[in-house]
C-alpha positions as CSV (number, residue, x, y, z in Angstrom):
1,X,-16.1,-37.3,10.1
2,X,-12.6,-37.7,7.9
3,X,-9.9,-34.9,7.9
4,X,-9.3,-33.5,4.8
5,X,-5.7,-35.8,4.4
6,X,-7.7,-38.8,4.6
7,X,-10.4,-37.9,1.8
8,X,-7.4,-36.3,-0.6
9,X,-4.1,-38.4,0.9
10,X,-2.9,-38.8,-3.0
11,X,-3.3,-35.4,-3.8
12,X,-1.3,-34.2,-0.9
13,X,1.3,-36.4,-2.1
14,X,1.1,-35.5,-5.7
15,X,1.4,-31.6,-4.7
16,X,4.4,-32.5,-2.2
17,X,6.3,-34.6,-5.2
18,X,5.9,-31.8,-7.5
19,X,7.3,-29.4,-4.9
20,X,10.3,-31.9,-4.4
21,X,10.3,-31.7,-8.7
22,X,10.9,-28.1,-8.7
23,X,13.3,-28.0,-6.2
24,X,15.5,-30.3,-7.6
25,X,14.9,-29.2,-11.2
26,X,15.8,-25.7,-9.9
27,X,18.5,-26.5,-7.8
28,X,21.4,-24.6,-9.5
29,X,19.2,-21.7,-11.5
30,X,21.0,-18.7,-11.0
31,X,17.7,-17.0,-9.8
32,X,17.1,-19.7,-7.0
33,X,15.1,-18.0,-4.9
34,X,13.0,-17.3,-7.2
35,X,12.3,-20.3,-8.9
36,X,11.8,-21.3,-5.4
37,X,9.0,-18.8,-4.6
38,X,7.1,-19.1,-7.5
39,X,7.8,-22.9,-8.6
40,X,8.3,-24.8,-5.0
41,X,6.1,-22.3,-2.9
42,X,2.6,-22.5,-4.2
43,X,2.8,-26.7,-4.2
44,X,3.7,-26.8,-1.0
45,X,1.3,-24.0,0.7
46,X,-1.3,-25.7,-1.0
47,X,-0.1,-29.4,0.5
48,X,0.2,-27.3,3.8
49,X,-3.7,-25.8,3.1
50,X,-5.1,-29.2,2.5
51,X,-3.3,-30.9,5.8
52,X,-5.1,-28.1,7.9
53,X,-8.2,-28.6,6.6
54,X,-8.8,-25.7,3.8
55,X,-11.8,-26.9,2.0
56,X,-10.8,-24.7,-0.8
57,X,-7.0,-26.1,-1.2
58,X,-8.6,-28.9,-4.0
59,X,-9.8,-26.2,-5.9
60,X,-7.1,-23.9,-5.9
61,X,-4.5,-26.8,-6.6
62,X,-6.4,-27.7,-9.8
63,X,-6.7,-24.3,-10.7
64,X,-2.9,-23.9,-10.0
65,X,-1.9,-27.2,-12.0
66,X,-3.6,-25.6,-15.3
67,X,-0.5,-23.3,-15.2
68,X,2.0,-26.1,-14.5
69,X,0.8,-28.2,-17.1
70,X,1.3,-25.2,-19.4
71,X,4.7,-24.3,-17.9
72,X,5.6,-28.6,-18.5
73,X,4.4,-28.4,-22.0
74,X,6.7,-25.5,-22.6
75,X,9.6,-26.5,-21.5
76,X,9.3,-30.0,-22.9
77,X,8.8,-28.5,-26.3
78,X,11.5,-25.4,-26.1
79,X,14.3,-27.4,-24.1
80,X,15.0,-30.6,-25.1
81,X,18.2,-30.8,-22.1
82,X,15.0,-30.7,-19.2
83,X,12.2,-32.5,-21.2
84,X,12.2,-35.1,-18.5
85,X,11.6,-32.9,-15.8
86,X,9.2,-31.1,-17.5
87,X,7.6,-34.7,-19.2
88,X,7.1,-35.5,-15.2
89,X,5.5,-32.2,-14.4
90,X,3.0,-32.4,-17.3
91,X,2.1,-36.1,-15.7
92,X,1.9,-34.7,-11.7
93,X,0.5,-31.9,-13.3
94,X,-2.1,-33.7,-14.9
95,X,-2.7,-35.8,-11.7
96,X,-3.3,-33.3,-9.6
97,X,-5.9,-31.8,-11.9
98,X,-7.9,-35.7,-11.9
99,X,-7.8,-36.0,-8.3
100,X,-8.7,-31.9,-7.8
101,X,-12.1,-32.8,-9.9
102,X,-12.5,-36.3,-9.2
103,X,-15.1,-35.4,-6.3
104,X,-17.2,-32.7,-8.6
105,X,-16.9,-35.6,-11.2
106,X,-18.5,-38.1,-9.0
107,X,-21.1,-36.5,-7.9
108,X,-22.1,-34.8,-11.4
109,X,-22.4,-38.7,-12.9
110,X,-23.5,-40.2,-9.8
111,X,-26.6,-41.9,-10.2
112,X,-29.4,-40.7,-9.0
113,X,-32.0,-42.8,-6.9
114,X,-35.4,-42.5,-6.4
């Protein structure tokens, strides 16, 4: 049987890079805990979930990244000074949506035998 790291090991690492992104984008915000609590926390409880096992972490990150994407396409389009930190959270975004689904996708399209 395979831990839950080993079937989603670039997920993990795609919610641990965009908690390193916000903590570095947020850095000198004048509301830093904050930003911390509701930008860097949720990425990394979920990378946390997902190491111990929480079969619904996969889930719950894709549903999360729908919101980050959001909040990426915001800022890239309302402040041009952070459009690359935002241009990289649209992308991590994005990835961690693929590999959230990428299991339900396989097994939708699978093909079926006989």
């Amino acid at each position: 049987m395979s831990t839950p790291t080993r079937r989603h090991p670039t997920l993990l690492l795609a919610l641990i890079a965009l908690a390193a992104l916000y903590t570095w984008w947020f850095l000198d915000d004048k509301h830093w805990l904050a930003t911390q609590l509701v930008f860097t926390g949720p990425p990394l409880l979920l990378a946390i979930a997902l190491r111990l096992g929480w079969r619904l972490a996969p889930f719950w990150s894709g549903v999360f990244a729908l919101g980050w994407f959001s909040h990426g396409v915001m800022s890239a389009w309302s402040h041009p000074e952070t459009a690359p930190l935002a241009w990289l959270e649209i992308a991590l975004s994005l990835l961690v949506i693929t590999l959230a689904s990428l299991p339900g996708l396989r097994a939708r399209f699978a093909r079926k035998r006989p």
